[in-house]
C-alpha positions as CSV (number, residue, x, y, z in Angstrom):
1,X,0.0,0.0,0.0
2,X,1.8,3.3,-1.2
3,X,2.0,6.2,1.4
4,X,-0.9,8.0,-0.3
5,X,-3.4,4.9,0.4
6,X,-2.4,4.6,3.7
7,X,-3.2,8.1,4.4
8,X,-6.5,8.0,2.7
9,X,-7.5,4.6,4.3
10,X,-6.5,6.4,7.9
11,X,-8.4,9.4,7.3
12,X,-11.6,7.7,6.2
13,X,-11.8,5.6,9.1
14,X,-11.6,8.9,11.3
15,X,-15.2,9.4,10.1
16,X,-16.1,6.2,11.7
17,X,-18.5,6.2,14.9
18,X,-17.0,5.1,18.1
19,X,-13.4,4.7,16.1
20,X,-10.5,5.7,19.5
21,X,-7.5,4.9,17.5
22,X,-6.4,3.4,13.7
23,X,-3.1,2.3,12.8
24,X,-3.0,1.3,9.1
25,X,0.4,-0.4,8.1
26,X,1.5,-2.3,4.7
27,X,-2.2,-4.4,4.3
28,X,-3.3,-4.3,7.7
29,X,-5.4,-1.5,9.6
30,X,-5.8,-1.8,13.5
31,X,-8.5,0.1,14.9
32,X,-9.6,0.4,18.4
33,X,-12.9,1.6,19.5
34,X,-16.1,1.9,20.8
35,X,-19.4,-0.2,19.4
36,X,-17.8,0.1,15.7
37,X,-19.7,-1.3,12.8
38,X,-18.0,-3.5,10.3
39,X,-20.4,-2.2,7.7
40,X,-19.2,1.4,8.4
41,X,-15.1,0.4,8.7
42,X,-15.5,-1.7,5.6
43,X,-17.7,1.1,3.7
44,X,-14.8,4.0,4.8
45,X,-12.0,1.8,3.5
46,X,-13.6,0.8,0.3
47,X,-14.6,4.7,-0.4
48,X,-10.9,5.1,-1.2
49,X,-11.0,2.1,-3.3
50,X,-9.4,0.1,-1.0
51,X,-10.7,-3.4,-0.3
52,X,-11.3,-5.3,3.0
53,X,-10.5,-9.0,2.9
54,X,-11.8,-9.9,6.8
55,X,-12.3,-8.0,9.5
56,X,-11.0,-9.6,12.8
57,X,-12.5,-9.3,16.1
58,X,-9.7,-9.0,19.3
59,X,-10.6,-9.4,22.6
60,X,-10.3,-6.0,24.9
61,X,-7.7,-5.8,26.7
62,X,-7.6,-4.2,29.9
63,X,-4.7,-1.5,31.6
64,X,-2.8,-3.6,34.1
65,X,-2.6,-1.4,37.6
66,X,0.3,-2.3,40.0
67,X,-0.6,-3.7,43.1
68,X,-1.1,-2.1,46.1
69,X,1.1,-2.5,48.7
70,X,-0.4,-3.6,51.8
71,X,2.5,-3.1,54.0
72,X,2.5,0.0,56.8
């Protein structure tokens, strides 16, 4: 994906409901967010005449906090 598709693939998905962050690399995007719709990720990427192969759903993955120490 040339430097120009990358860009418009990223900005496209900026429009996207609920979309927190996007990282799009050589053929792969990674976008984090909020209730996003496949429809509307797949519909911003292929407005730029991209295409989208699969979407794949990660599990969430929770901050680790340190423990507390109990000590006085």
């Amino acid at each position: 994906m040339r430097h120009l598709a990358k860009r418009a693939v990223f900005t496209a998905m900026t429009n996207v409901r609920g979309l927190v962050r996007a990282e799009v690399e050589m053929r792969v995007a990674i976008v984090e967010g909020t209730a996003l719709d496949e429809h509307e990720l797949r519909a911003a990427v292929e407005s730029v005449g991209c295409r989208v192969s699969h979407i794949e759903r990660l599990p969430a993955q929770l901050p680790l906090l340190p423990l507390l120490d109990d000590s006085p």
